[in-house]
C-alpha positions as CSV (number, residue, x, y, z in Angstrom):
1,X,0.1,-147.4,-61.7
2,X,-2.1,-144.6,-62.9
3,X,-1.5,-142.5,-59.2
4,X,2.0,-142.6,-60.1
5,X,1.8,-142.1,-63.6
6,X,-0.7,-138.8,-62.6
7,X,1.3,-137.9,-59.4
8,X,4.6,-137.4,-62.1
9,X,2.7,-135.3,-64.8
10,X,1.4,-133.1,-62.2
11,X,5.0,-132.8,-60.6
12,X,6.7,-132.5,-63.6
13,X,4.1,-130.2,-65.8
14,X,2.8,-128.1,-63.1
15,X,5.0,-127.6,-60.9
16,X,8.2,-127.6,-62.5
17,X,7.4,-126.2,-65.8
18,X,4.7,-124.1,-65.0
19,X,5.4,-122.8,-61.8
20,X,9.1,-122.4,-62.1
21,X,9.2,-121.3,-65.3
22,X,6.7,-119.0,-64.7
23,X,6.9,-117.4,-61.3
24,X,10.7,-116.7,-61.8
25,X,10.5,-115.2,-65.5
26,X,7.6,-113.1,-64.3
27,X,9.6,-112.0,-61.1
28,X,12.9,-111.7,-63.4
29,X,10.7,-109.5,-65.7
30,X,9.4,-107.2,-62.7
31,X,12.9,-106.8,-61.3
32,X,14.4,-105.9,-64.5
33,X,11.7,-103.2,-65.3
34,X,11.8,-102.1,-61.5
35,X,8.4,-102.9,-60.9
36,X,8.6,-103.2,-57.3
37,X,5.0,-103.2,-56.7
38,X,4.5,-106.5,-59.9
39,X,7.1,-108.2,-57.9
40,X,5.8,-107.6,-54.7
41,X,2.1,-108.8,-55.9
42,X,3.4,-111.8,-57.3
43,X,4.7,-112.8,-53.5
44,X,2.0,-111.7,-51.5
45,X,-1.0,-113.9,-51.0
46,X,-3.9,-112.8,-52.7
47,X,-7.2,-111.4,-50.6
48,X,-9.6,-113.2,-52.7
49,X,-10.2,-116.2,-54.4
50,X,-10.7,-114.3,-58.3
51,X,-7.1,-112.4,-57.4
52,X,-5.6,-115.8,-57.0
53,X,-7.1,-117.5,-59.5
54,X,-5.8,-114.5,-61.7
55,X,-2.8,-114.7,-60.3
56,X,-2.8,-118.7,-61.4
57,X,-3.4,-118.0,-65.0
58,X,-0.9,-115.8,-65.7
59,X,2.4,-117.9,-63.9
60,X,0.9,-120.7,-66.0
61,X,0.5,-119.1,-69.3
62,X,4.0,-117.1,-68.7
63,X,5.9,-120.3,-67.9
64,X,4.5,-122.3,-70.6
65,X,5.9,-119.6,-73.2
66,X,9.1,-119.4,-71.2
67,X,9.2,-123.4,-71.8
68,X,8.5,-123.2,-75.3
69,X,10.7,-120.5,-75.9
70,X,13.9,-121.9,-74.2
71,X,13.4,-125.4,-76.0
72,X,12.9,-123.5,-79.2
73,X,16.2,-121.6,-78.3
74,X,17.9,-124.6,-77.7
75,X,17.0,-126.2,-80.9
76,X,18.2,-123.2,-83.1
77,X,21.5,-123.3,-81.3
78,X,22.1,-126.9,-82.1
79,X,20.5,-126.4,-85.8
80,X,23.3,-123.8,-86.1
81,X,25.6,-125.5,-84.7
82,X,25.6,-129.1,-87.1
83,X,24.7,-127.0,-90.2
């Protein structure tokens, strides 16, 4: 039970979350500012282990405030719409 239980988190936390939410607003954010060289860093694999581990950090910590944000945007929409 707790492989399953840890084999969902990481799923649904890390991969969807995370690394949805944060690859694609980072690559949304470099097409939109025609940043061809951001979005073609974000794609490319990284030549060394710091790069990558760089690289990590800042899809996680971009598509954990994408998260937030959208849930928060959410919740003001239907606090708007019942009041």
């Amino acid at each position: 039970m707790d492989i399953i239980g840890e084999f969902f988190i990481e799923l649904i936390f890390r991969r969807i979350i995370v690394g949805v939410f944060g690859f694609y607003t980072l690559l949304a954010f470099y097409k939109l500012t025609n940043n061809q060289k951001g979005a073609d860093w974000l794609n490319e694999a990284a030549a060394h282990e710091g790069e990558e581990f760089g690289k990590g950090c800042l899809i996680s910590i971009v598509g954990l405030i994408s998260f937030t944000s959208l849930f928060m945007l959410i919740g003001y929409v239907v606090m708007l719409i019942t009041n």
